[in-house]
C-alpha positions in Angstrom: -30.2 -40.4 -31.2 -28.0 -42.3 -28.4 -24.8 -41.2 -30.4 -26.4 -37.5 -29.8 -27.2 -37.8 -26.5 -23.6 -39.4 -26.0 -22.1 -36.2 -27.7 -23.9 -33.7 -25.7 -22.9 -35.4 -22.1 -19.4 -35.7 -23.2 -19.7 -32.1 -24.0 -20.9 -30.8 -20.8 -18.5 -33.2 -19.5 -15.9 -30.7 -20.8 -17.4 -27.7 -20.3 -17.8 -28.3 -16.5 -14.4 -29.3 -16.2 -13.1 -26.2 -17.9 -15.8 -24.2 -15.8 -14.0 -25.9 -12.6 -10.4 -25.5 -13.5 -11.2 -22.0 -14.2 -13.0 -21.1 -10.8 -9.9 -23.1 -9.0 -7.7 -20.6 -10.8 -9.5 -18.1 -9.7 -9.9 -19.1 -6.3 -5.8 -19.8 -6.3 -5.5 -15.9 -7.2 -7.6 -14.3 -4.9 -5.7 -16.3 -2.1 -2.7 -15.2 -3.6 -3.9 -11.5 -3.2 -6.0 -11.6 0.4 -2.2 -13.1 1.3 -1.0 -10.2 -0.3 -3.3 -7.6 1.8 -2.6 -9.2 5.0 1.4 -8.5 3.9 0.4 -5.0 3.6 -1.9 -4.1 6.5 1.4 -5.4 8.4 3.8 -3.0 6.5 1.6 0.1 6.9 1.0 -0.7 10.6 4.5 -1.0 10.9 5.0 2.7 9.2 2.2 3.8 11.4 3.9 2.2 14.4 7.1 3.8 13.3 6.2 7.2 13.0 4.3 7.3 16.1 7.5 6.6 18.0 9.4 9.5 15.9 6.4 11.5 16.9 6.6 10.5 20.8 10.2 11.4 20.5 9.7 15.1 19.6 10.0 17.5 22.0 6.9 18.9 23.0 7.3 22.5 23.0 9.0 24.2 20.2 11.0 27.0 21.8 14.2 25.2 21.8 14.6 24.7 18.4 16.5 21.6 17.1 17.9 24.4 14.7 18.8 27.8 15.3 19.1 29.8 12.4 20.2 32.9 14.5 23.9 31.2 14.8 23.9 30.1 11.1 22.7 33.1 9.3 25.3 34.3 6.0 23.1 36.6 4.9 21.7 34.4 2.5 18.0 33.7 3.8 18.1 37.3 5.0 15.0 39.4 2.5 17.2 42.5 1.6 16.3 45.7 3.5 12.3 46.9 3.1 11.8 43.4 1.0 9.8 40.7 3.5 10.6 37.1 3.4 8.0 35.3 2.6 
């Protein structure tokens, strides 16, 4: 019965230490991915950062167009006559 009892403990034994090297794993790859996330929240606040000083750099009233099609008009966006462009 000892020899039993000897089997069983060396058994759990094993089992727990599989059990541990599997939640270090695990706890390895979650750091590995909250490191991840912080990398991205920087990158997208960086975009967001970015495109709020594009914004900021927009004129503010649009009747001075950046680009006048009036002086570059060949004819070809021009809806033949009675057809409208659309």
């Amino acid at each position: 019965m000892s020899d039993k009892i000897t089997l069983l403990a060396n058994q759990m034994t094993q089992l727990t230490e599989l059990v541990v090297t599997r939640f270090s794993m695990l706890d390895q790859r979650l750091r590995g991915l909250e490191d991840d996330a912080v990398e991205l929240r920087g990158l997208l606040k960086a975009v967001v950062s970015g495109i709020e000083r594009l914004n900021s750099r927009m004129p503010l009233e649009y009747d001075d167009p950046v680009f006048d099609t009036e002086d570059q008009d060949d004819g070809f966006l021009t809806p033949p006559p009675g057809q409208f462009r659309h």
